[in-house]
C-alpha positions in Angstrom: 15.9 -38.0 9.0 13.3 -36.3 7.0 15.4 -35.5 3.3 12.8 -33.7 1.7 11.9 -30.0 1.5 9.7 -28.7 3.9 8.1 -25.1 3.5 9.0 -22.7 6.3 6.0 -20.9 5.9 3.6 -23.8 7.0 6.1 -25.8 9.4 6.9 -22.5 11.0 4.6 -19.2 10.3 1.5 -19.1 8.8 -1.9 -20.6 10.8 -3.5 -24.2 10.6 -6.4 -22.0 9.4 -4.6 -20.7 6.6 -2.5 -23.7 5.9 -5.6 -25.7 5.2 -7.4 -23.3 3.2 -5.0 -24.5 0.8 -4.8 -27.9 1.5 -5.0 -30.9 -1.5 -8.2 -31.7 0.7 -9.9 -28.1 0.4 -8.9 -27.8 -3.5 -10.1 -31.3 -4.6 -13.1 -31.5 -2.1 -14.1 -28.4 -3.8 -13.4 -29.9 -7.1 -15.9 -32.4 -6.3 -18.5 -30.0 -4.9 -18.4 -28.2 -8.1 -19.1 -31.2 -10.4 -22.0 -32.0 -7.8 -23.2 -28.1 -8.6 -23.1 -28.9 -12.1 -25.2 -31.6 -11.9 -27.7 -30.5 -9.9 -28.2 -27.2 -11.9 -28.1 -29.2 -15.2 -30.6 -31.9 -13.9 -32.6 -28.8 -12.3 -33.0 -27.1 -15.8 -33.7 -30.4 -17.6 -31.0 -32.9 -18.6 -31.4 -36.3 -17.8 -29.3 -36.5 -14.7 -31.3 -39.0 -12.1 -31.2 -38.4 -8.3 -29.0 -41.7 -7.3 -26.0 -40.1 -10.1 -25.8 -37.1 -7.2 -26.4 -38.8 -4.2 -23.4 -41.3 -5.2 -20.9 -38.2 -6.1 -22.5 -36.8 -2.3 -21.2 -39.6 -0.5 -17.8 -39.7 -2.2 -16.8 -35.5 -2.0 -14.0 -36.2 0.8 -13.1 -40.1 0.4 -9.3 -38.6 -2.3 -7.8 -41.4 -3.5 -4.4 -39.3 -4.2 -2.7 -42.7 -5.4 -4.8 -43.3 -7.7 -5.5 -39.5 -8.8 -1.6 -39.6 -9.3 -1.4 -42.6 -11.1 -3.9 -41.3 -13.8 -2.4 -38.3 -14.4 1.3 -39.8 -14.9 -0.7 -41.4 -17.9 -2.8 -38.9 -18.7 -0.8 -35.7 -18.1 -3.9 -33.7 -17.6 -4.5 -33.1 -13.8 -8.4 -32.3 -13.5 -9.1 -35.8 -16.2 -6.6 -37.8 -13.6 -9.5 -36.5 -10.7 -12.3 -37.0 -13.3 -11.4 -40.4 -13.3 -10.6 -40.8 -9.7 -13.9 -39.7 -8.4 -15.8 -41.5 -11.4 -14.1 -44.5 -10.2 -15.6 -44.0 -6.3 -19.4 -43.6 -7.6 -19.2 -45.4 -11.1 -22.8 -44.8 -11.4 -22.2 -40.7 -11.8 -19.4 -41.6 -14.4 -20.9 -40.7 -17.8 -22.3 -37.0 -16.3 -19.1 -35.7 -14.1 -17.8 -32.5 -15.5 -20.8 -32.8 -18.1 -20.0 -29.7 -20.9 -17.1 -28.1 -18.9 -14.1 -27.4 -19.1 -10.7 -27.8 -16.7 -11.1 -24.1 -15.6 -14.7 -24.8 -14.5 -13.3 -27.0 -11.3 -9.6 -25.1 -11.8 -10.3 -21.7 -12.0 -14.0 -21.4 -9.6 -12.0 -23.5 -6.8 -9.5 -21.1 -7.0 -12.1 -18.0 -6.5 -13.4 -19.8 -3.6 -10.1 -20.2 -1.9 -9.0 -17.0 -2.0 -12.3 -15.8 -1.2 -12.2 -18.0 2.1 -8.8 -16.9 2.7 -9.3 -13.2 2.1 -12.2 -13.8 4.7 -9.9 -14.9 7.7 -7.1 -12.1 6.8 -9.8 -9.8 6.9 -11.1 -11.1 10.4 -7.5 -10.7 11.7 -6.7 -7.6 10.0 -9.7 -6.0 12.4 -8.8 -8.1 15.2 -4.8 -6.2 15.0 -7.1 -2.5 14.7 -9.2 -3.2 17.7 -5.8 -4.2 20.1 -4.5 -1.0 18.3 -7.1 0.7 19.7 -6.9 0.1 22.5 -3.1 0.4 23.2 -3.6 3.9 21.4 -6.2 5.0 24.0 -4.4 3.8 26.7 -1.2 6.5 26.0 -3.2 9.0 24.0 -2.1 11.8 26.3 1.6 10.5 26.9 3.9 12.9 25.3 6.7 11.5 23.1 9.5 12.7 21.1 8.1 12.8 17.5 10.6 12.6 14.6 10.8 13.6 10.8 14.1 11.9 9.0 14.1 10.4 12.2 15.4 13.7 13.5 13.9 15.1 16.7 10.6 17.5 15.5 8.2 18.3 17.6 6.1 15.9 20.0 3.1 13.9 19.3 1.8 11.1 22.0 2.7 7.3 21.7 -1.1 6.8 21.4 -1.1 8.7 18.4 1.4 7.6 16.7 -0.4 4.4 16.9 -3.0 5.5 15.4 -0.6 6.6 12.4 -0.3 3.0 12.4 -3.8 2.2 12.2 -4.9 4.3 9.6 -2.7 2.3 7.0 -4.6 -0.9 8.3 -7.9 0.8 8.2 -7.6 1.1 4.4 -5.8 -2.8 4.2 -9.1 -3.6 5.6 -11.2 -1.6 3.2 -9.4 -2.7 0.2 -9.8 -6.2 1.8 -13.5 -5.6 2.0 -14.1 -4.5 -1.1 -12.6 -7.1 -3.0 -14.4 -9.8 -0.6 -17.7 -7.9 -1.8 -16.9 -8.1 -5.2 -15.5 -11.5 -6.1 -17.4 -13.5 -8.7 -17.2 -16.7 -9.8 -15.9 -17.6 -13.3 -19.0 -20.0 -13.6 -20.1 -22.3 -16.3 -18.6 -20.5 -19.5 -17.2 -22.9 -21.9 -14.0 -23.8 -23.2 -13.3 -20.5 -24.9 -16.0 -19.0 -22.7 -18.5 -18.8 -25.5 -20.3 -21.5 -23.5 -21.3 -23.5 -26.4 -20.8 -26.3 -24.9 -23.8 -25.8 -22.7 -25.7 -23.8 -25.6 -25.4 -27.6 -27.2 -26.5 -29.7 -24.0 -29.6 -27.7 -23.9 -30.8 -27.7 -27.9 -29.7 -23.3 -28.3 -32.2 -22.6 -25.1 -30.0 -19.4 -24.6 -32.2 -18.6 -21.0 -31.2 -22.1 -19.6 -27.4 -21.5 -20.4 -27.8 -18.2 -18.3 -29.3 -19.7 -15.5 -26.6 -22.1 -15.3 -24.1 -19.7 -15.1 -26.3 -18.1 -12.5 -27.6 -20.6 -10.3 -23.8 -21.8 -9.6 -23.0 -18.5 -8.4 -25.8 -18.6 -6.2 -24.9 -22.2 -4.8 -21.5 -20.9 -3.6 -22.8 -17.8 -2.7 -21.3 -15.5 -4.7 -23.4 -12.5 -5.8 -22.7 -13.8 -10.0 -20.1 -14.6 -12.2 -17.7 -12.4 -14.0 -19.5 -10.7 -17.5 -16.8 -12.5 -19.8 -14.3 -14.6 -19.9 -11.8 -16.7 -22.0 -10.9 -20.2 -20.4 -10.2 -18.3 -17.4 -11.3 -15.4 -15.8 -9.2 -12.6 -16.3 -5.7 -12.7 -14.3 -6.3 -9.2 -13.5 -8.4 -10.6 -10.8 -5.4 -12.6 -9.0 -3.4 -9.5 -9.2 -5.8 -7.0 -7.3 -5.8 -9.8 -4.8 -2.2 -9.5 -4.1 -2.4 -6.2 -4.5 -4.1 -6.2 -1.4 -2.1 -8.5 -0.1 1.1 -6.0 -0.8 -0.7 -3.3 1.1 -0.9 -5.3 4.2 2.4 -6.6 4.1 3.8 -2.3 3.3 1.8 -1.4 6.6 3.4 -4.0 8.6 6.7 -3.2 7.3 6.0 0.5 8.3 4.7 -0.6 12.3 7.6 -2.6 12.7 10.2 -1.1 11.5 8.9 1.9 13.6 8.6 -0.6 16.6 12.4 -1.4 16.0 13.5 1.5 16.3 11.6 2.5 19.2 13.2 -0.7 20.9 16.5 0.6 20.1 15.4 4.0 21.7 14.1 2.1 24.8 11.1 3.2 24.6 8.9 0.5 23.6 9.5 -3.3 23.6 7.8 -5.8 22.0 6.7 -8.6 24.3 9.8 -10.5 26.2 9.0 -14.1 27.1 10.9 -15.2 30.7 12.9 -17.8 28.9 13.5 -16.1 25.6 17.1 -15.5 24.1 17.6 -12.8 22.7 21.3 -13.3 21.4 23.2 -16.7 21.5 26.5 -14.3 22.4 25.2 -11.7 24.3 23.2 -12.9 26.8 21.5 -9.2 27.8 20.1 -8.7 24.6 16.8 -8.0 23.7 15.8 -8.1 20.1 13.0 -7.3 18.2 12.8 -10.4 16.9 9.2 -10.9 16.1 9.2 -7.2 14.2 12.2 -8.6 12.2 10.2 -11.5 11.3 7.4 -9.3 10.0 9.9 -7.7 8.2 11.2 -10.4 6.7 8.0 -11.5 5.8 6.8 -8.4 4.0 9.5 -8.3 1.7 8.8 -11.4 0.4 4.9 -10.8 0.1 5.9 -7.2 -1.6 8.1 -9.0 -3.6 5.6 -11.8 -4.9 2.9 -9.6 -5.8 4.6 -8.5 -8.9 4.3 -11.9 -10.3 0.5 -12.0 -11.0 0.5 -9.0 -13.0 3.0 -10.0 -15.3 1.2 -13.2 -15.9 -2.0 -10.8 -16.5 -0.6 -8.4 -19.3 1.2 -12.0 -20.7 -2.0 -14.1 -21.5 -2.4 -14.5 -25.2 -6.0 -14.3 -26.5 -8.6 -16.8 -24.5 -5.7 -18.2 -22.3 -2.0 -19.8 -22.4 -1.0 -22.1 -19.5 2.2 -20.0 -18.1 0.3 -19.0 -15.9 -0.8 -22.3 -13.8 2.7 -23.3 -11.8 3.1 -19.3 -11.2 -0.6 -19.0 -9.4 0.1 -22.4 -7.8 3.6 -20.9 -5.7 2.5 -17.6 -5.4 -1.1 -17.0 -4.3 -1.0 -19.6 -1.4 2.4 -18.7 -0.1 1.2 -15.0 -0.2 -1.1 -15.6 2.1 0.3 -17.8 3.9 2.9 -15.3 4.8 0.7 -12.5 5.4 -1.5 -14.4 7.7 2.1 -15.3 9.4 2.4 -11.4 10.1 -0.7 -10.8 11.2 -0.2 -13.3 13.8 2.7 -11.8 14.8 1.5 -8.7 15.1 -1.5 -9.8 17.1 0.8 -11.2 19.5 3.1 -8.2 19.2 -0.1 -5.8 20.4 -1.2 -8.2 23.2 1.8 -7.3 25.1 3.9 -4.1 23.6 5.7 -2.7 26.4 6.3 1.2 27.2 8.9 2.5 29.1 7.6 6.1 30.1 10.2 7.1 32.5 12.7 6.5 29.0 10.3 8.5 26.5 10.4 11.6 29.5 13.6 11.6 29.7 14.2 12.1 26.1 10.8 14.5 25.6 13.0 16.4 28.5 16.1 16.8 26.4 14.6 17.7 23.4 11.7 19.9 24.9 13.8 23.5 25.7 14.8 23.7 22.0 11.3 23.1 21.3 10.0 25.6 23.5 12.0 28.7 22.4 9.4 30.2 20.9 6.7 30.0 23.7 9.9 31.4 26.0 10.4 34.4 23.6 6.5 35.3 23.5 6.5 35.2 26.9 9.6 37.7 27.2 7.8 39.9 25.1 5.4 40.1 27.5 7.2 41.1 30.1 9.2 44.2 27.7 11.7 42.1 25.7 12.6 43.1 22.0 11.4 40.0 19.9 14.3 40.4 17.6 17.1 41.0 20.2 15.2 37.7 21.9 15.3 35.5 19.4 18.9 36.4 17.9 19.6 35.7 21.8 18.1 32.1 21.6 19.4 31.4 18.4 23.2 31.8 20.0 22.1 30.1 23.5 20.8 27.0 21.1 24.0 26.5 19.6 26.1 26.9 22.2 23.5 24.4 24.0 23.8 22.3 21.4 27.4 22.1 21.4 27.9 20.9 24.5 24.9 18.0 24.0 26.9 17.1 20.9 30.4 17.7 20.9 31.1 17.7 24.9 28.9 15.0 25.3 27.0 17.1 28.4 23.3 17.5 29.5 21.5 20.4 27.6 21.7 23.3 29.4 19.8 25.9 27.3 17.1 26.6 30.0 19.8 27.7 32.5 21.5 29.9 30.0 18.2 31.4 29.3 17.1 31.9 32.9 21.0 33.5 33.5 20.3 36.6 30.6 18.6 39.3 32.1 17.7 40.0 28.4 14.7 37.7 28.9 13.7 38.5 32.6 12.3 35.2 33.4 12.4 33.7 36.8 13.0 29.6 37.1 9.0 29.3 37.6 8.3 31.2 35.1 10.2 28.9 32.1 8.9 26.0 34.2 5.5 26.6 33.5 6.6 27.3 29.9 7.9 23.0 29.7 4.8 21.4 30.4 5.4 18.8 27.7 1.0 18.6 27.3 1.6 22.4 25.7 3.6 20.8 22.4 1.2 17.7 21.6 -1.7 19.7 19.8 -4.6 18.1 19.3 -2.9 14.9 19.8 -5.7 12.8 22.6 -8.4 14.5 20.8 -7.7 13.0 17.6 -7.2 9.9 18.9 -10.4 9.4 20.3 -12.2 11.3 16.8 -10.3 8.9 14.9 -11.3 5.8 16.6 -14.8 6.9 17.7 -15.6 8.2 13.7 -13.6 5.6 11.8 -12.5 2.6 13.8 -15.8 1.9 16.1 -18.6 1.2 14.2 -16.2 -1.1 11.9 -15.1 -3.1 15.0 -19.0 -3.6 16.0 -19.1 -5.6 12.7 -16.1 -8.1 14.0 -16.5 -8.2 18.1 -17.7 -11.6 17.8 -14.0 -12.6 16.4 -12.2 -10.8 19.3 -10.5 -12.1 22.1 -8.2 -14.8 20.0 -5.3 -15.6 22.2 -2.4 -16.0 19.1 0.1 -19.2 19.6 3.3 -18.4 17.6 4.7 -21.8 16.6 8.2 -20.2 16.9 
C-alpha cells in the first residue's frame, strides 16, 4: 500500500510533457547547465578557468546524486550549496570555480525563467492545436441554425458554428497573451547578490564592459533575447504574476466553453464524446454526463484561484528580496500549469469528437422560431393592406395566449395557427411558411465565421500545422 501523498494532478491530469518540465531532473540538470554557462563566459572573457574544469562539469550535468544533495543540505540548510557540493563532488577538478561570483538566484531564479519559458512553449502549441479543431468544428455547422440565448433565455438564433467561434475568440487572445509573454521573457542573468553585480565587477579588476557581456552572453547561451534591466536578488515577482495571469485567462475561457457545453448537453443538443464502455452514473445507468467539461471546470477554478497568489508575493517583497516567496512559487507555478495543460488536454479530446444532435436543436429553433418571426409576419401583412398597429396589438395578444398554453398547459405552441385563423392578417399557410425559414433569423452568422477564421485564425495556424494531428490520451 503506497501511504504517502500522491498529487492528483500528475498521477491523474496533466501530460508527461508537462510533468517533466518540472521534474527534480529538468530543475537541477539546468542548475548544472547554468554553472557550465558561467564558466564558459567567465573563461571566455578572461579568468583562469582551463578547458578540462568544463569538460568535467559536461560529463556530470545529468549523473544527480539526490542522496547525497539531500544529505548536504540537512547540514547545510541551504539548498543550491547542498547541489554546489554534490556536483563539485562528481568532477572534483571543477570544484574551486562552480558558481564562481553568483549568487543562489543565479541557478534559482534563471532555471525558473527557463522552465516556465519551456512550459509556456507547449501550452502555447496546444492552446493553437484546441483553435484549429475549433475551426474546424465551427465550419462544419456554420450554417446550422440554433436557438441562441441571453440570461440563458431564448433570443434570437445564431448557428452552432458560430457560437463556436464565440468560443474561439477568447482562446485567440489566450494565445496572444501566451505569445507575447513567450517573446518577451528575459533571463535574470549574472547580477550579483543585491544585483549590483559587484561580485563580477571584482572577478574582473572594475572592467565594467566584461561584467556586461557576462550578463549578455548568458542570455544569448539559453537563448533568450537579454536579461531583465534591473534586479534585486531576484527578478521582479511581477514577472511570475503576468505568467499566471495568463495562465488565468486560459483557465476563464475554458470555464466559459464548458460550462456552455454542459448546458448544451443538458439541452440535448451537443454531447461531448461518449466512450462504448463509459459510465456515466454508478446509479443510473442511462446517464450521460458531461464529465470531462466538469473536470475542466473543476480545474479552472483551481488555476483562477492560484493565480492570486503570485501577486501578493509581488507587492510583499521588501527592498532587494525576502524569502516568503520561495515555498509559494515552488506549489503554485508548477501546479498551475500542470492543471492548465490538464484542460487543454481535455479539451482537445473534447473537440476531436463533440457530438450534435440536429434533429434536437430543430426542434427547439422550431418552437421558439414563430415568436421570433412576428415581426417579418406583420411586415408582410402590411403588404398585403393590414394596419401595422391593429397587427401588432393582434400578435401581441396571439403571443400570450400562445404562450400560455406552451407554459402553463404544457401544449405545443400554436401561435402560427392562431395567426393564419385571423382574417386580420390575410396570410395563407404558404405564405407564413415561407416567412419560418430558420436561415432568415441567423444574420451574417456563416459569413462571419469564415471572415473570422480566414482573417484571424489562418495565418496563425500556418505558424503551428507542424504540431497538429496529436491524438490526446486522457489517463482518466
Amino acid at each position: 500500500m503506497n501511504s504517502s501523498y500522491s498529487n492528483p494532478l500528475i498521477e491523474r491530469y496533466a501530460s508527461e510533457e508537462m510533468s517533466k518540465q518540472f521534474s527534480p531532473d529538468m530543475k537541477f540538470s539546468t542548475w548544472r547547465k547554468l554553472w557550465i554557462a558561467l564558466a564558459k563566459v567567465e573563461q571566455e572573457l578572461g579568468l583562469n578557468i582551463t578547458d578540462d574544469q568544463i569538460a568535467s562539469m559536461e560529463a556530470h550535468i545529468y549523473d544527480i546524486d539526490y542522496e547525497k544533495a539531500k544529505m548536504h543540505e540537512k547540514d547545510k540548510r541551504h539548498d543550491v550549496m547542498a547541489h554546489v557540493h554534490t556536483f563539485g563532488e562528481a568532477c572534483p577538478v571543477a570544484m574551486p570555480i562552480i558558481h564562481l561570483g553568483a549568487t543562489s538566484c543565479y541557478v534559482g531564479d534563471n532555471t525558473d525563467l527557463i522552465m516556465m519559458r519551456g512550459a509556456l512553449q507547449i501550452v502555447e502549441k496546444k492552446l493553437a492545436r484546441l483553435l484549429n479543431q475549433l475551426s474546424q468544428f465551427a465550419l462544419e455547422y456554420k450554417a446550422l441554425p440554433t436557438l441562441g440565448f441571453t440570461h440563458f433565455q431564448p433570443a434570437q438564433l445564431t448557428t452552432v458554428g458560430k457560437r463556436a467561434t464565440l468560443w474561439m475568440n477568447e482562446f485567440l487572445m489566450d494565445l496572444e497573451d501566451t505569445e507575447h509573454v513567450i517573446a518577451n521573457l528575459m533571463m535574470r542573468g549574472a547580477k550579483g547578490t543585491t544585483g549590483t553585480q559587484a561580485s563580477y565587477l571584482n572577478l574582473f579588476d572594475g572592467d565594467h564592459d566584461k561584467v556586461r557581456q557576462l550578463d549578455e552572453k548568458i542570455a544569448l547561451y539559453f537563448d533568450f533575447k537579454g536579461t531583465v534591466p534591473v534586479t534585486g536578488q531576484t527578478y521582479s515577482r511581477k514577472v511570475d504574476s503576468r505568467i499566471l495571469n495568463v495562465l488565468s485567462g486560459i483557465a476563464q475561457s475554458a470555464h466559459k466553453m464548458t460550462n456552455d457545453i454542459r448546458l448544451l448537453q443538458n439541452l440535448k443538443e451537443l454531447e461531448e464524446p461518449f466512450e462504448k464502455n463509459q459510465i456515466g452514473s454508478s446509479a443510473m445507468a442511462y446517464k450521460r454526463n458531461p464529465m470531462r467539461s466538469e473536470r475542466v471546470s473543476s480545474l479552472a477554478k483551481y488555476v483562477m484561484s492560484l493565480s492570486t497568489s503570485p501577486g501578493l508575493i509581488a507587492a510583499t517583497q521588501w527592498f532587494e528580496r525576502t524569502l516568503d516567496d520561495s515555498a509559494n512559487k515552488r506549489l503554485t507555478i508548477p501546479e498551475a500549469f500542470l492543471a492548465v495543460d490538464a484542460m487543454l488536454d481535455i479539451l482537445l479530446n473534447v473537440t476531436s469528437g463533440m457530438v450534435v444532435y440536429e434533429k434536437v436543436i430543430a426542434k427547439r429553433v422550431m418552437s421558439e422560431l414563430p415568436f421570433m418571426a412576428t415581426e417579418n409576419i406583420i411586415m408582410e401583412a402590411v403588404k398585403k393592406g393590414g394596419d401595422r398597429q391593429e397587427l401588432h396589438e393582434a400578435i401581441r395578444v396571439h403571443s400570450m395566449e400562445a404562450g400560455k398554453v406552451v407554459k402553463v398547459e404544457g401544449g405545443e405552441n400554436d401561435l402560427l395557427e392562431r395567426i393564419e385563423k385571423d382574417p386580420l392578417f390575410g396570410l395563407t399557410h404558404d405564405d407564413i411558411l415561407k416567412l419560418m425559414d430558420p436561415v432568415q433569423f441567423i444574420g451574417r452568422s456563416s459569413e462571419q465565421v469564415d471572415d473570422f477564421i480566414n482573417e484571424y485564425i489562418t495565418p496563425i495556424l500556418d505558424q503551428y500545422k507542424e504540431h497538429f494531428g496529436v491524438k490526446v490520451e486522457l489517463k482518466v
